[in-house]
C-alpha positions as CSV (number, residue, x, y, z in Angstrom):
1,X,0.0,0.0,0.0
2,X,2.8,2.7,0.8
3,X,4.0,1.8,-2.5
4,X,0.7,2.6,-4.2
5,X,0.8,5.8,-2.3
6,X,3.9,6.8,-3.4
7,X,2.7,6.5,-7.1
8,X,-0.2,7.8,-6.9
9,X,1.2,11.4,-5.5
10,X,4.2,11.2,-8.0
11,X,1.1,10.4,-10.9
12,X,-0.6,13.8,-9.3
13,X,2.7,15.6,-9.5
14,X,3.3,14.8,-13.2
15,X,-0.1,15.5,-13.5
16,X,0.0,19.3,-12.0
17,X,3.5,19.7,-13.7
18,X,2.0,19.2,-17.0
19,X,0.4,22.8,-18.1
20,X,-0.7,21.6,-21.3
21,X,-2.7,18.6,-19.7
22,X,-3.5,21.1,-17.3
23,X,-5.3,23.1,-19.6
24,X,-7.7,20.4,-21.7
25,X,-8.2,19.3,-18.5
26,X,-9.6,21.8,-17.2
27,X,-9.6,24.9,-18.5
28,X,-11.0,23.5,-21.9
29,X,-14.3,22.8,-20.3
30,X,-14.9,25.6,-18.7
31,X,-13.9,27.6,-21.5
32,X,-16.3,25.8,-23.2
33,X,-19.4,26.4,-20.7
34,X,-18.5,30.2,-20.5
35,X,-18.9,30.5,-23.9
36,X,-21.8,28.6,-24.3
37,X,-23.4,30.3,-21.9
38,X,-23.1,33.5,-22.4
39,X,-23.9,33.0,-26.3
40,X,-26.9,31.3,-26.0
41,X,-28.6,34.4,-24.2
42,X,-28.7,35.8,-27.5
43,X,-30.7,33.7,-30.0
44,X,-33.5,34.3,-31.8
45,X,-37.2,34.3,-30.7
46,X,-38.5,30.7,-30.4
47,X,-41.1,29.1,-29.0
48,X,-41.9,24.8,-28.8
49,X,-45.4,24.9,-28.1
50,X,-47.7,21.5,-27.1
51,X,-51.1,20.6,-28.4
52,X,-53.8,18.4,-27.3
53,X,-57.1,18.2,-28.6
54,X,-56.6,19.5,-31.9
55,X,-58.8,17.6,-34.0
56,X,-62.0,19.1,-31.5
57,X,-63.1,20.7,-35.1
58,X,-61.6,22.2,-38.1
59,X,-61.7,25.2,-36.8
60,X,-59.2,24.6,-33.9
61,X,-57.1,22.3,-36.9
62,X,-57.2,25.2,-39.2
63,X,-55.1,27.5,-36.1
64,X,-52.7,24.7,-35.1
65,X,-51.7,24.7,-38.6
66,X,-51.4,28.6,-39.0
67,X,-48.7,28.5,-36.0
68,X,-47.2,25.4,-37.8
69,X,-46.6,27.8,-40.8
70,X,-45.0,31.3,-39.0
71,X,-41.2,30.8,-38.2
72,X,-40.2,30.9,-34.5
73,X,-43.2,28.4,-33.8
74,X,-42.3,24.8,-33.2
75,X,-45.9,22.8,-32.5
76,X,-46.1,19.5,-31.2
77,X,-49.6,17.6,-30.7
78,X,-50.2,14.5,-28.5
79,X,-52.5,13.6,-25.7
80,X,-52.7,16.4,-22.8
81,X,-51.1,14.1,-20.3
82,X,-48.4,13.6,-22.7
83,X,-47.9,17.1,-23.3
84,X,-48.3,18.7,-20.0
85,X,-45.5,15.9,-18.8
86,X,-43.2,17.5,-21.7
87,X,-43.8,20.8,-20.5
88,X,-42.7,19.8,-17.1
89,X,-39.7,18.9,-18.0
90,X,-38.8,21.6,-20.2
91,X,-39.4,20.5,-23.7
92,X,-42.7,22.5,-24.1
93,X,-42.7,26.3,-23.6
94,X,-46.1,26.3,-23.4
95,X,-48.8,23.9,-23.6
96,X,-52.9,24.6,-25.4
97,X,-55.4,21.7,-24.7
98,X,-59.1,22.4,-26.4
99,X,-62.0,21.3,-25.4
100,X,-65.4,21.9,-25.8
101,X,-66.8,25.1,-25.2
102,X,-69.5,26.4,-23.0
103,X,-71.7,25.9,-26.7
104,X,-71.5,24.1,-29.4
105,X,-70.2,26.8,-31.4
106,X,-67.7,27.4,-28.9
107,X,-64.3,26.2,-28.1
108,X,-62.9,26.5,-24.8
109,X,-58.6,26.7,-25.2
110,X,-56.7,26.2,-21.6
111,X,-52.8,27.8,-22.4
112,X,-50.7,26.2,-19.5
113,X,-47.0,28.4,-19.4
114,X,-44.1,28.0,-17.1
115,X,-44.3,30.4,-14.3
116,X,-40.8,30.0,-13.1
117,X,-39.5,31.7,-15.9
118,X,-42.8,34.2,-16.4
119,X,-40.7,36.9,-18.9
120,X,-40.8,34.3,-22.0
121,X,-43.8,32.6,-20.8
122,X,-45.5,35.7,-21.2
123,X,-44.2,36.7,-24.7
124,X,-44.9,33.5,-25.8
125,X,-48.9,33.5,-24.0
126,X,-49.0,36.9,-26.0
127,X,-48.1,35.2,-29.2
128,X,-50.7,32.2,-28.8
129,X,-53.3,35.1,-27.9
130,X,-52.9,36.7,-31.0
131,X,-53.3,34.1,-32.7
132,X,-56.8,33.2,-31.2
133,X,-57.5,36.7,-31.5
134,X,-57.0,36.7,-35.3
135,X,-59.2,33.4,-35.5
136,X,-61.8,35.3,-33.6
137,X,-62.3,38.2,-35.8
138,X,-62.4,35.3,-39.3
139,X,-65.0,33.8,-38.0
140,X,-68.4,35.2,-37.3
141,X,-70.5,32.3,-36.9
142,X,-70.1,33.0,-32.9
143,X,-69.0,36.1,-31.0
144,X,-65.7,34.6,-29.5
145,X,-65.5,31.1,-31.0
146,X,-62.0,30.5,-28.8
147,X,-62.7,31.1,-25.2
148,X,-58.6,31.1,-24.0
149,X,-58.1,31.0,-20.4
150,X,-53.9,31.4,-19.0
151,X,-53.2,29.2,-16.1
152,X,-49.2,29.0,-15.0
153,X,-47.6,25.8,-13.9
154,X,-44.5,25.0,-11.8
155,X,-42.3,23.5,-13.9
156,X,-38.4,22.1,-14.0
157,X,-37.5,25.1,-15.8
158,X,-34.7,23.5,-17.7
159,X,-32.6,26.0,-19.3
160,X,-30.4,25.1,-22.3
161,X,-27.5,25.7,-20.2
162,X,-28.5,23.1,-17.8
163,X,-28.8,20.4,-20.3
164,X,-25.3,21.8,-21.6
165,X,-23.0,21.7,-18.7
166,X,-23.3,18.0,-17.9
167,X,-22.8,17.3,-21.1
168,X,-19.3,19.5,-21.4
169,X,-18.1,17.5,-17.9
170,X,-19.1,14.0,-19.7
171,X,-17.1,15.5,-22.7
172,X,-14.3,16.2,-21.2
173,X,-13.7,13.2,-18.9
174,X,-14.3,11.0,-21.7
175,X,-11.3,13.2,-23.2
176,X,-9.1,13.2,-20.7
177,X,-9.6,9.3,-20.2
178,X,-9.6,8.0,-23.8
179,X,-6.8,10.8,-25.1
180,X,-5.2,11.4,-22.0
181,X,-4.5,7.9,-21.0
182,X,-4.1,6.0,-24.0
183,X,-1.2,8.7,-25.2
184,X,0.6,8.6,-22.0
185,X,0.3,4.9,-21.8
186,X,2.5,4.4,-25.3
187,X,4.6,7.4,-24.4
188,X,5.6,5.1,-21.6
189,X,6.4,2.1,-23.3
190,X,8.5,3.9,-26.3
191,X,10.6,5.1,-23.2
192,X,10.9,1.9,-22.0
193,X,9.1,2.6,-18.4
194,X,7.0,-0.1,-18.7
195,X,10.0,-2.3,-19.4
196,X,11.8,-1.2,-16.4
197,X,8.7,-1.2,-14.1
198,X,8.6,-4.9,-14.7
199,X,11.7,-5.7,-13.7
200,X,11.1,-3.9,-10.5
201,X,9.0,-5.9,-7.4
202,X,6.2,-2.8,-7.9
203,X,3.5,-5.3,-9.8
204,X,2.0,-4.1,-13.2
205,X,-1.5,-4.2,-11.2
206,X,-0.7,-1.8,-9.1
207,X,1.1,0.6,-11.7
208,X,-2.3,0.9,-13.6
209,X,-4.5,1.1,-10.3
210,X,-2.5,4.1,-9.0
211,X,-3.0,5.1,-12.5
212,X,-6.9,4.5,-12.5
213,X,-7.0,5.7,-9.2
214,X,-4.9,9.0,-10.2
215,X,-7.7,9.9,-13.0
216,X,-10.3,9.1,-11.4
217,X,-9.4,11.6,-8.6
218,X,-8.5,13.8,-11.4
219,X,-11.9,13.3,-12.8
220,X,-13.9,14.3,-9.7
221,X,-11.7,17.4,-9.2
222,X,-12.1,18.5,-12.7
223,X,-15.9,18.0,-12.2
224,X,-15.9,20.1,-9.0
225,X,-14.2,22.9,-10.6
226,X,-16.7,22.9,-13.7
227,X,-19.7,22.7,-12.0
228,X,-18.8,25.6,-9.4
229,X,-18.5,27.8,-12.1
230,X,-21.5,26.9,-13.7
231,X,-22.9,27.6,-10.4
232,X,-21.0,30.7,-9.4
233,X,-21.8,32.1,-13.5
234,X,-25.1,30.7,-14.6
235,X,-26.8,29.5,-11.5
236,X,-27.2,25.9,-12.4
237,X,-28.9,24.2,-9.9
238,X,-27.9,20.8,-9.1
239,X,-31.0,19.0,-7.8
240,X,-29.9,15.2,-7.3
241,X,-27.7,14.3,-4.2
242,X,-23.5,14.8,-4.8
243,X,-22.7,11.4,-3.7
244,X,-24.9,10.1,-6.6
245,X,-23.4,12.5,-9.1
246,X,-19.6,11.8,-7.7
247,X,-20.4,7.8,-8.2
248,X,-21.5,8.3,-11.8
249,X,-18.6,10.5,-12.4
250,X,-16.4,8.0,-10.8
251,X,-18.1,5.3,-13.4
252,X,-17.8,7.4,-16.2
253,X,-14.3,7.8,-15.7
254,X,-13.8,4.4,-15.4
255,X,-15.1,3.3,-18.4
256,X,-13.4,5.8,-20.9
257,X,-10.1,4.9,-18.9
258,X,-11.2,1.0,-19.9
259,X,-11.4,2.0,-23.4
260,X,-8.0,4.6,-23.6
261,X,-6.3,1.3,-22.2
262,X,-7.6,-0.5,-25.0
263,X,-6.3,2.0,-27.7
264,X,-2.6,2.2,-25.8
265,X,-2.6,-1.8,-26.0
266,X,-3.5,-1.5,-30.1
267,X,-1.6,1.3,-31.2
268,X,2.6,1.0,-32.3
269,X,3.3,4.6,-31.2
270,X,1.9,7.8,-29.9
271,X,0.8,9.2,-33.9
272,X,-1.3,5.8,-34.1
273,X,-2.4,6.1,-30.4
274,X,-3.7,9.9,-30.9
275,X,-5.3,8.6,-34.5
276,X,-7.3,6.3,-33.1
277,X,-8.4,8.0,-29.5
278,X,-9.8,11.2,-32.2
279,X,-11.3,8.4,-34.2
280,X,-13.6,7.4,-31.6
281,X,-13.8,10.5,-29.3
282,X,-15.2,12.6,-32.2
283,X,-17.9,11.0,-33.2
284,X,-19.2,10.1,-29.7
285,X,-18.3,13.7,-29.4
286,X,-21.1,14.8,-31.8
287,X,-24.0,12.2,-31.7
288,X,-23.4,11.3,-27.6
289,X,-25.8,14.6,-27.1
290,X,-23.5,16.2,-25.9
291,X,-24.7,19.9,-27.2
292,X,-28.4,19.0,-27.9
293,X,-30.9,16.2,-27.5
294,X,-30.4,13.3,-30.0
295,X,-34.5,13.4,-29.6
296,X,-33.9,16.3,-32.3
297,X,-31.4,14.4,-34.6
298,X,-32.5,12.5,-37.8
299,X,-34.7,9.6,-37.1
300,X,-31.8,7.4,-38.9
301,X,-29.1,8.7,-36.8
302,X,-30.8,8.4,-32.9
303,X,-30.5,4.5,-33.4
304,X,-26.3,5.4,-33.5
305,X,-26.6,7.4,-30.5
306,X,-28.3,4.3,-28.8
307,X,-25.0,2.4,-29.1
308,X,-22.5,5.0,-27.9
309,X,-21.4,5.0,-24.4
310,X,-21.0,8.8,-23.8
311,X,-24.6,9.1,-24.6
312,X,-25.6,7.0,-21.6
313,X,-23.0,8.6,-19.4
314,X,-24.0,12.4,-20.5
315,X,-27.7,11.1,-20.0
316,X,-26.9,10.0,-16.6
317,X,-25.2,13.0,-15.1
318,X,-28.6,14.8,-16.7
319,X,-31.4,12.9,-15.1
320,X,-29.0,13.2,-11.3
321,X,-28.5,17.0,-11.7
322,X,-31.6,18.1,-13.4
323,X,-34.2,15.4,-12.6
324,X,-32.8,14.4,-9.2
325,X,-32.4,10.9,-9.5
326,X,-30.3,8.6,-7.8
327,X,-28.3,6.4,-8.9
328,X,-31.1,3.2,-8.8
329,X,-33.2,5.1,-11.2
330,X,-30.0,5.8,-13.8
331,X,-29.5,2.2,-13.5
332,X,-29.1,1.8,-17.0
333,X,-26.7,4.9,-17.8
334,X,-24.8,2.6,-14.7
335,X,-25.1,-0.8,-16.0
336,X,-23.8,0.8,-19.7
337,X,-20.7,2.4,-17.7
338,X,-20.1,-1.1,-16.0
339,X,-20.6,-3.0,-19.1
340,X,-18.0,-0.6,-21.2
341,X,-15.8,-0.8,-18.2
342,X,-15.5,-4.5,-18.1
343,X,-15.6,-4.7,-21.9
344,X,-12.6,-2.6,-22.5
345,X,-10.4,-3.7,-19.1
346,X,-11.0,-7.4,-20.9
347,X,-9.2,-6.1,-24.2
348,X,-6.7,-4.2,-22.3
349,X,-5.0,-7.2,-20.4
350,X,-5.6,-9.3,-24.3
351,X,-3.9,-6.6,-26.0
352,X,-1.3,-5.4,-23.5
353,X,2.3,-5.2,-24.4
354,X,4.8,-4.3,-22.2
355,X,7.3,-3.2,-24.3
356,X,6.8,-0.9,-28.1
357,X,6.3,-2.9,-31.5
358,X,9.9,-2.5,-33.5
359,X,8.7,-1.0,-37.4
């Protein structure tokens, strides 16, 4: 154990000593959310609005399809229970259910808006009124054939940058533990470390558990650091318990650590070993939903995204800080974590070498 110990701290020290790791450790991320953050303030007027009981009568039909034509309108129809459970958690901005009116010429239109947030729920109330309004004065066959009451709801009141920092900290310890580890690891054995640790009585386990263990701490530190100033910048709330969220960060880490061992074992030298980390990083990078919901991506494409661990882990640290979950109800984001762990630590120890490949 005081052995372990000892490599461990000199792993932190190398760590710490390294400004370039330094930075994509954890500067890059936070850079990243600043950005983000402060950019997305800006965007244009837009506003995802639910429908239930639009086939009442054509008359209702004929409205939801005027807001389906005017840009800045995104109009989603379902059942009402489906649709007020999307405005809860933040994918509606506002949610209209008809029903029948107090005569049968009448319609009777409930808008249900997120009064957490009650500066864009009212623009976007305003908007829905206006259009009523405009169906009102078309039709005379009643004096006010859409009766619209306004009725606020307490929602999640997810934010984009809410869904957007997890993702960043998924992104970035999936980085540092693919990229990170898998380049150090062959750096290693073209300087013959490897060679020499194992002629030394320090076993090879313990070598790559004080490494694990170093990364993992690493991990947790650089998620500390991100979220406080997601906190500190953009008041991001952080509804599920920390211990839930450090665990899941701790598996996460674990499992692109797996996979970076993996890619030191396969590659001949650090070119191949950066090659191949990019090659996978990037395109779990883009379709993990990392920047936006793969619920939004081409109905071809979401079956990738099904497949692709960092869109279980991202997913994961969601439902804990947004949701509140605890680790039981993630169980899946857990079991995928596990599953990639035990996958890539089995291909490690098949392809290890201890020392580099001569050309």
């Amino acid at each position: 154990m005081k052995a372990l110990r000892y490599m461990i701290i000199a792993n932190l020290k190398m760590t710490v000593r390294n400004r370039a790791a330094l930075f994509w450790l954890l500067a890059f991320p936070v850079i990243f959310i600043v950005l983000f953050g402060y950019l997305i303030g800006s965007g244009d007027f837009n506003v995802t609005v639910g429908v239930a009981g639009d086939d009442i009568n054509p008359m209702v039909a004929q409205v939801v399809d005027q807001m389906r034509g005017v840009d800045g309108f995104t109009v989603n129809t379902g059942s009402e229970a489906d649709e007020m459970a999307a405005l809860d958690e933040g994918d509606r901005d506002l949610v209209v259910v008809f029903s029948p009116g107090a005569n049968p010429e009448q319609v009777a239109a409930t808008i249900y808006y997120n009064q957490s947030n009650p500066q864009e729920s009212q623009i976007a109330v305003a908007a829905i009124r206006q259009f009523f309004s405009e169906a009102n004065q078309a039709m005379t066959n009643a004096p006010e054939p859409i009766v619209a009451t306004v009725q606020g709801v307490d929602t999640k009141d997810i934010r984009y940058i809410d869904f957007l920092v997890p993702g960043i900290l998924a992104m970035s310890i999936m980085t540092s533990g693919l990229m990170g580890l898998s380049s150090t690891f062959v750096t290693y054995r073209e300087r013959g470390i490897l060679r020499r640790i194992k002629a030394t009585p320090f076993s090879l386990l313990s070598f790559i558990g004080a490494r694990i263990f170093t990364q993992v701490l690493i991990a947790v530190a650089q998620a500390v650091i991100v979220l406080t100033i997601a906190v500190l910048l953009f008041d991001v709330k952080i509804s599920g318990d920390l211990i839930s969220l450090l665990v899941m960060i701790a598996l996460g880490s674990l499992a692109f650590l797996a996979i970076g061992f993996f890619v030191s074992g396969i590659a001949r030298n650090q070119e191949v070993a950066d090659s191949v980390a990019n090659a996978i990083s990037f395109p779990m990078m883009f379709l993990g939903g990392v920047f936006f919901p793969m619920d939004l991506a081409p109905a071809w494409m979401q079956p990738i995204t099904k497949i692709i661990p960092l869109t279980y882990f991202a997913n994961g640290l969601r439902d804990i800080m947004i949701q509140g979950d605890t680790l039981v109800s993630v169980w899946t984001s857990v079991l995928v974590m596990l599953v990639t762990a035990a996958i890539g630590v089995a291909l490690s120890v098949r392809f290890f070498r201890w020392e580099a490949q001569s050309v």
